[in-house]
C-alpha positions in Angstrom: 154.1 74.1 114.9 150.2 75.0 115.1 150.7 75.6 118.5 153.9 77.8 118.2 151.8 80.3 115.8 148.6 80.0 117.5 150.9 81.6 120.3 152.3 84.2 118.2 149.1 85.6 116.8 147.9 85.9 120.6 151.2 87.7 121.5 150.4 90.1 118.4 147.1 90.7 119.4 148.1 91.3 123.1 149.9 94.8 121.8 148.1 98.1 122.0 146.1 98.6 118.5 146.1 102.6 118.0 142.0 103.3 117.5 141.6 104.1 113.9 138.0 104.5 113.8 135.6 105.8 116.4 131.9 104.7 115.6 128.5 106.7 116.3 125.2 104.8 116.9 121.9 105.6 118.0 120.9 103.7 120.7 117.5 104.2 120.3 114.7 105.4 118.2 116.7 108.4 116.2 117.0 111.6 117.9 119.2 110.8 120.5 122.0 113.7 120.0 124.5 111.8 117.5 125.2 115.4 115.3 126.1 116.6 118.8 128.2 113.8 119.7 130.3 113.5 116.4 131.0 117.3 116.8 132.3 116.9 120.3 134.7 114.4 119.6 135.5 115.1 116.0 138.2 117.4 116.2 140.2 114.4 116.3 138.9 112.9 113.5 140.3 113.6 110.0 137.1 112.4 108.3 133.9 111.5 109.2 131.8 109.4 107.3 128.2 108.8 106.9 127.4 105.0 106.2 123.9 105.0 105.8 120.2 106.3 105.4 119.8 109.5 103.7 117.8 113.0 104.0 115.8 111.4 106.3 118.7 112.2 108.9 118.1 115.1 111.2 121.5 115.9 112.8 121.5 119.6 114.7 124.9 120.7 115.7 125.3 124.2 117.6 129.0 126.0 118.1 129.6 129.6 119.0 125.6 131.0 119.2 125.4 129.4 115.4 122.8 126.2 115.1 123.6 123.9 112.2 120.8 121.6 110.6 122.5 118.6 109.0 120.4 116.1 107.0 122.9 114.6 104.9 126.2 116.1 105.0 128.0 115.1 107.4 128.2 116.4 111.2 132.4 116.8 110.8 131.6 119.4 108.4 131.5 121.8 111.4 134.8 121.6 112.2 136.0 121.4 108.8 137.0 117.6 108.2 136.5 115.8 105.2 133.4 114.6 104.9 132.2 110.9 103.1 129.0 109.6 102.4 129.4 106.1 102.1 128.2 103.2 99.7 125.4 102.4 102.5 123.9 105.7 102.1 121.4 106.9 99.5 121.7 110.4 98.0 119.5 113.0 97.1 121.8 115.4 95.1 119.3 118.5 95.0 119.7 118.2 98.9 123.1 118.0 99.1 124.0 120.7 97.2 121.5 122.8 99.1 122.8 121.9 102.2 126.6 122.5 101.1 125.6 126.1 99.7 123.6 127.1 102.5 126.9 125.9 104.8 128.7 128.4 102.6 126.7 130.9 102.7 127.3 130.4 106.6 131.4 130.8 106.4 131.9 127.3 106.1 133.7 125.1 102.6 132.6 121.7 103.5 134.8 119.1 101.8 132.4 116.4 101.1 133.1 112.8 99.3 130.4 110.4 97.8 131.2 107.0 97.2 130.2 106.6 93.5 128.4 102.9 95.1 125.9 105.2 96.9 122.6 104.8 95.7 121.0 108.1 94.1 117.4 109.4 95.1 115.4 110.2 92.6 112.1 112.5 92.3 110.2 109.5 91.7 111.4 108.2 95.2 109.8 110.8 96.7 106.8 110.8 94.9 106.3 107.0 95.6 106.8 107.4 99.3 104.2 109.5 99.9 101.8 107.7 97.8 102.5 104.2 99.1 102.2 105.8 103.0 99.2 107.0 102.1 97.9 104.1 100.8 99.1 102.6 104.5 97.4 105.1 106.2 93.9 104.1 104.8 94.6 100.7 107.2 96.5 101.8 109.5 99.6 100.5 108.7 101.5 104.2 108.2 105.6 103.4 109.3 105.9 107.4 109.5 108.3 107.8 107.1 110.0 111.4 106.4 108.8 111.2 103.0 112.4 111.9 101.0 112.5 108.8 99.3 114.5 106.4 101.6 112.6 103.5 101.4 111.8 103.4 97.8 115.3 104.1 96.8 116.5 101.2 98.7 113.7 99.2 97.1 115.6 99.6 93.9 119.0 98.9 95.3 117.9 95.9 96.8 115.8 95.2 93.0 118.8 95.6 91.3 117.9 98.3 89.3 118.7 101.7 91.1 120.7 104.5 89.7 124.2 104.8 91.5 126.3 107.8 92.1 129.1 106.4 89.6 126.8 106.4 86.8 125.4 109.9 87.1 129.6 110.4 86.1 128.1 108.5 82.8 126.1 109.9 80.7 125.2 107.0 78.6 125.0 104.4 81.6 122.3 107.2 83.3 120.3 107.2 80.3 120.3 103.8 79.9 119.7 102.9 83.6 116.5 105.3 83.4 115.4 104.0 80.5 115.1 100.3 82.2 113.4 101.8 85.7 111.1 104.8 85.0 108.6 103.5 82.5 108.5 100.6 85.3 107.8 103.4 87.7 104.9 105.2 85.4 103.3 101.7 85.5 103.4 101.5 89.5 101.6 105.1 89.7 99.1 104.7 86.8 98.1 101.2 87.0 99.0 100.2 90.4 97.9 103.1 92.4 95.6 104.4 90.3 97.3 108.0 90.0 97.2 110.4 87.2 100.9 111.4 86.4 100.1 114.3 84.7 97.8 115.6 88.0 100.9 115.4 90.3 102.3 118.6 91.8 105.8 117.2 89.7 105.5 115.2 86.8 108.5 115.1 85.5 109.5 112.9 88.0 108.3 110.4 86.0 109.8 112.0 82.6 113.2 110.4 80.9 114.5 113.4 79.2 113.8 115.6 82.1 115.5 113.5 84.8 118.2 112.6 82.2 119.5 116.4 81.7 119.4 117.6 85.5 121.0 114.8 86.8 123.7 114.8 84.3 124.6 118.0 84.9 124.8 116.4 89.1 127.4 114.5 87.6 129.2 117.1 86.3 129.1 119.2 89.2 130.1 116.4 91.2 133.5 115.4 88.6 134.2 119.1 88.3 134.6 119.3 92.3 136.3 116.3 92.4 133.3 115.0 94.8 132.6 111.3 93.5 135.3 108.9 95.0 135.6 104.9 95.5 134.9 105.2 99.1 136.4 101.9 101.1 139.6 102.3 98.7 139.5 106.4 99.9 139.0 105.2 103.3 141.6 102.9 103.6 143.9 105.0 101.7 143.3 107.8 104.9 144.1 105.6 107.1 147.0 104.1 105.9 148.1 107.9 105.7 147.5 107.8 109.9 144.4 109.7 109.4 141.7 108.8 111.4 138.5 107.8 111.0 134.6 108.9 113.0 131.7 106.5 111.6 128.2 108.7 112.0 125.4 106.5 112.0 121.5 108.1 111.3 118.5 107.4 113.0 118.7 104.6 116.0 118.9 100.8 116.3 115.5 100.4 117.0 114.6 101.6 113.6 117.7 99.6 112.2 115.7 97.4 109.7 117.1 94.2 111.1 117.1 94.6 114.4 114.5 97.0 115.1 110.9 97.5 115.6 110.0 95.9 112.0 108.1 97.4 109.9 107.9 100.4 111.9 111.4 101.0 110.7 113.9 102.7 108.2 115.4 101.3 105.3 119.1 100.6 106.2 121.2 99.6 109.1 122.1 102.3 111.5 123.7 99.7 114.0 127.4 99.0 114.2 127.3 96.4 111.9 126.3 98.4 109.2 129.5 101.0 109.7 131.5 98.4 107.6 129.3 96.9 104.8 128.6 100.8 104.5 131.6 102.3 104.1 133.8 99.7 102.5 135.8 99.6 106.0 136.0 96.0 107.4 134.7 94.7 110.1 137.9 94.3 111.8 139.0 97.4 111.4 135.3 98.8 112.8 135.9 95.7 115.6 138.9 97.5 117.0 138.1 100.4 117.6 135.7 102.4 119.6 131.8 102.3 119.2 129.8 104.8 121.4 126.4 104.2 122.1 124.4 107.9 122.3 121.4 107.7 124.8 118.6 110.5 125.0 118.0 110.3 129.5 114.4 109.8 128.3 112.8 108.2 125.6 111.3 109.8 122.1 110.4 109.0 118.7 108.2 110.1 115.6 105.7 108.1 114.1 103.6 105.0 114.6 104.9 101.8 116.7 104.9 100.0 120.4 106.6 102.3 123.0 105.7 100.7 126.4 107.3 103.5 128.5 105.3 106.0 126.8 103.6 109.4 128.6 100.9 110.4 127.0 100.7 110.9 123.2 101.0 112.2 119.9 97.6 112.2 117.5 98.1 110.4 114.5 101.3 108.6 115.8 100.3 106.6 119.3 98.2 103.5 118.7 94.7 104.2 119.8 95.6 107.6 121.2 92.6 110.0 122.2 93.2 112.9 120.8 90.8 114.5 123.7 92.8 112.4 126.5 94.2 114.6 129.4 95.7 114.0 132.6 99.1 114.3 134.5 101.0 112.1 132.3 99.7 114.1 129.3 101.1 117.2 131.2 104.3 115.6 131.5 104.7 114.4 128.7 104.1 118.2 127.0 106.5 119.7 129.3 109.4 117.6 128.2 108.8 117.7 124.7 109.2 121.5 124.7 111.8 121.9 127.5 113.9 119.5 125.2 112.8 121.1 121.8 111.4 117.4 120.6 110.1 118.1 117.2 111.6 116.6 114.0 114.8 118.3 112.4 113.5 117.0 109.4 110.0 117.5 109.8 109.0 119.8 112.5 106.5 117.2 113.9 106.3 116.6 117.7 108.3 113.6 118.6 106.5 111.0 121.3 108.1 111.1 125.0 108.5 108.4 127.0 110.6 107.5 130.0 113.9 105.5 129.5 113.4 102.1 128.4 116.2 100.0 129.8 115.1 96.3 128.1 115.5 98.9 124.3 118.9 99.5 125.5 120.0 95.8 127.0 119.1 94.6 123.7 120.8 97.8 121.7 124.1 97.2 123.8 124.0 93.3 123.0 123.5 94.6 119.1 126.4 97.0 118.5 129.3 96.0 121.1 129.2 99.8 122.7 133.1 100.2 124.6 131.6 103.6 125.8 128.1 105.8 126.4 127.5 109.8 125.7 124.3 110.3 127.9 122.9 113.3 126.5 119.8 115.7 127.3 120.6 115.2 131.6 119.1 118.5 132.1 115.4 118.6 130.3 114.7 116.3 133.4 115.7 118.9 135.9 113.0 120.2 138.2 110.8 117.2 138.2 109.6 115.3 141.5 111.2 111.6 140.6 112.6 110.6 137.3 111.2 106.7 136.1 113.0 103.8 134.0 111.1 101.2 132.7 113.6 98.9 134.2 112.0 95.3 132.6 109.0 94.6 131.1 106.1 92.2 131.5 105.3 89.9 128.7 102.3 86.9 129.5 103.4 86.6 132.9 107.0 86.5 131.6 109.7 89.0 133.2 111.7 90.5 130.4 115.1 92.1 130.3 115.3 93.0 127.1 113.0 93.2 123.6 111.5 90.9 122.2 112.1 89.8 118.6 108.6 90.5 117.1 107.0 93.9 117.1 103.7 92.4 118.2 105.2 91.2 121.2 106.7 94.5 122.4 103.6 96.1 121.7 102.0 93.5 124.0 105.0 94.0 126.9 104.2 96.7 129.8 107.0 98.4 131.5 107.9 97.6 135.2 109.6 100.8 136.4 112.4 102.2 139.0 112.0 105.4 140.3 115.0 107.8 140.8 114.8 111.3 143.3 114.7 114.4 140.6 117.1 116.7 140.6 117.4 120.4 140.4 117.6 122.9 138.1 121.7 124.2 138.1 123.8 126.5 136.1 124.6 123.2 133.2 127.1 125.9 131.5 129.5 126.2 135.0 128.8 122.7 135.4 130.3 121.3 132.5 133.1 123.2 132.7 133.8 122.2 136.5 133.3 118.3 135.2 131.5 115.4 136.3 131.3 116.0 140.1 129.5 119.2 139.5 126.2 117.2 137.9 124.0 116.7 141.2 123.9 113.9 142.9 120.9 112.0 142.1 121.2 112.4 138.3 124.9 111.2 138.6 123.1 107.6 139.9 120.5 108.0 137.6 123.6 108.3 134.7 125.6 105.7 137.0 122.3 103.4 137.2 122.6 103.1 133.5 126.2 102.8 133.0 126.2 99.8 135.8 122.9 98.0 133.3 124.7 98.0 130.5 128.6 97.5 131.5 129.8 100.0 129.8 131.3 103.4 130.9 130.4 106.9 130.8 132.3 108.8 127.8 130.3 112.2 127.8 127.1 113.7 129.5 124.8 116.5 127.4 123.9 119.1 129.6 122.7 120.9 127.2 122.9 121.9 122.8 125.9 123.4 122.5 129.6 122.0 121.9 130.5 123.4 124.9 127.7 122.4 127.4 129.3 118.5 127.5 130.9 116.9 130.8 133.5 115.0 129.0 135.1 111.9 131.0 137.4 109.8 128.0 138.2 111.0 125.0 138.0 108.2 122.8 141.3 109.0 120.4 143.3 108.7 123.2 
């Protein structure tokens, strides 16, 4: 009999499963292109939903001559689909209505949903971020954050004593919940850090009655628009209905706070994994459908940390970086930065450029199960000599094909590179609308080169910011 139904369930799984969700991850250190991505392929979506991090999120969509800066709501919002902010995400309401009035003021009505389990930033977050990184800064030990909050706020999730969407719908439970955390805050600043409250540029960050009445009236706004739902019960709901489902992940997995480049990282789980615990889908449902891994075709990040393909530097940011070093690396490295526009969204500071780092993305594949890759930014490389990978790395004699687990390690490992024949600068606009055979030859096995690495095929290739500068090769709805 065992046998009998072991047999059946295999038949069952055998049969086509319609793909329900579509999931967004950066492959990377952030910055890869995801806003881009999710716009691309969202007109098939019926909602798209942001599972974690916060403001900290920098995603820049572009569409008919008009350039949208996301940091919070999401990228679907473009194209007019419902958008969620999951239970994984933490929430700065002054930001988000910002964002959704300045997306009026710009033609749009964004529809956007917060799932009343999503942790609320308050102005004390931000206050303690930027105290606490400088205090890191005095030895060294800055992570680089955006200074919004994140980390702090997620402090208090984790502590058990953060304020939650849901209760800003509660006056009594808001009051009561800042009642139990701010004089605990007041005690961090003044005793702790040795800060004057009353000296800070806000101090009613740290004041009850103040932070009482303006986020109450959040939670108004947000029960009068109908904005505040119970996200994986909304979700599934959707889908039941046939709607389906894009999963838009913020940042990379390099910062993921598991899997990343610990403690030079963010606060949440931008990696597949997270997709579920953060929106209240499950795993199965994530596990069948489609994940797509985005990949900048070089490498870049902001902020302190190992980054062993690395040209040149960024002061403040690069380990032991001179800020009176130059030579042709340093060159390079400049010219990329501006011909791809590689300054924060968030915070207008110059990212770090390195050359693609294959072991990052061995070991990012591995992490999130990617079924397909959107290689984006193909043409910021045009006009240079030879394009490098750092193909492995070298570790105490060791060959490596992947990352290491520790971040001393990796910032002990030295590439080993493969060099790729440039390629030259085209019209990007006719070629992505003559398709994938129109990309010249030596960056299609450069593209190809990575495919082949990480077993997994080529969904879409950025040629460029715009919707409509994208060689698209599966849609992955269909």
């Amino acid at each position: 009999m065992a046998t009998a139904n072991t047999e059946i369930c295999l038949s069952a799984r055998e049969e086509p499963v319609a793909v329900m969700t579509v999931t967004i991850v950066g492959s990377q250190l952030g910055d890869e292109g995801k806003g881009g991505v999710v716009d691309l392929y969202g007109d098939a979506a019926d909602v798209v939903v942001r599972y974690q991090g916060g403001d900290n999120a920098g995603h820049t969509v572009v569409y008919d001559g008009t350039e949208y800066k996301l940091s919070l709501v999401p990228s679907g919002a473009v194209r007019g689909k419902i958008g969620v902010l999951g239970n994984g995400c933490v929430v700065n309401p002054r930001t988000l209505f910002d964002e959704i009035n300045t997306l009026r003021e710009k033609g749009l009505d964004p529809d956007v949903r917060i799932a009343e389990r999503a942790h609320v930033i308050l102005p004390f977050h931000r206050v303690l971020d930027g105290i606490e990184e400088d205090v890191k800064s005095e030895s060294d030990q800055e992570v680089g954050t955006t200074g919004r909050g994140i980390g702090p706020t997620y402090e208090d999730k984790a502590g058990r004593r953060g304020v939650r969407v849901g209760d800003l719908l509660e006056p009594d439970v808001l009051r009561e919940r800042l009642e139990y955390v701010v004089p605990q805050k007041r005690a961090l600043v003044e005793d702790v850090y040795d800060v004057d409250i009353e000296a800070l540029e806000d101090p009613d960050a740290f004041d009850i009655d103040a932070l009482f009445e303006e986020f109450r009236e959040f939670g108004e706004r947000l029960a009068t628009e109908d904005m505040a739902v119970n996200a994986g019960a909304f979700l599934a709901e959707a889908m039941d209905d046939g709607k389906t489902v894009m999963l838009e992940g913020a940042q990379g997995t390099i910062i993921d706070i598991d899997y990343g480049n610990y403690p030079y990282v963010t606060s949440s789980n931008p990696t597949a994994g997270g997709a579920a615990t953060g929106s209240g889908i499950s795993p199965t449902v994530v596990g069948n459908g489609e994940v797509i891994g985005i990949i900048k075709a070089y490498l870049t990040r902001v902020g302190s940390g190992p980054l062993p393909t690395e040209l040149g530097g960024v002061v403040g940011d690069t380990p032991g970086y001179d800020e009176d070093a130059d030579g042709p690396d340093e060159e390079l490295a400049t010219y990329i930065r501006d011909e791809g526009g590689e300054y924060g969204t968030v915070t207008g500071r110059p990212r770090r450029v390195g050359w693609l780092d294959m072991p990052m993305l061995r070991h990012s594949a591995r992490t999130n199960g990617f079924t397909g890759l959107a290689i984006n930014h193909v043409d910021v490389l045009a006009g240079l000599d030879e394009v490098k990978v750092g193909h492995t790395y070298e570790l105490d004699g060791e060959k490596l094909y992947t990352m290491p687990a520790t971040t001393e390690q990796w910032a002990r490992c030295e590439a080993t590179f493969e060099t790729f024949d440039g390629w030259p600068e085209v019209d990007w606009e006719k070629v992505a609308e003559d398709g994938y055979d129109a990309i010249p030859e030596n960056a299609r096995t450069y593209l190809e080169y990575v495919s082949d690495e990480l077993d997994v095929p080529i969904y879409a290739v950025g040629v460029g910011p715009g919707r409509e500068e994208t060689v698209v090769l599966e849609d992955p709805y269909e």
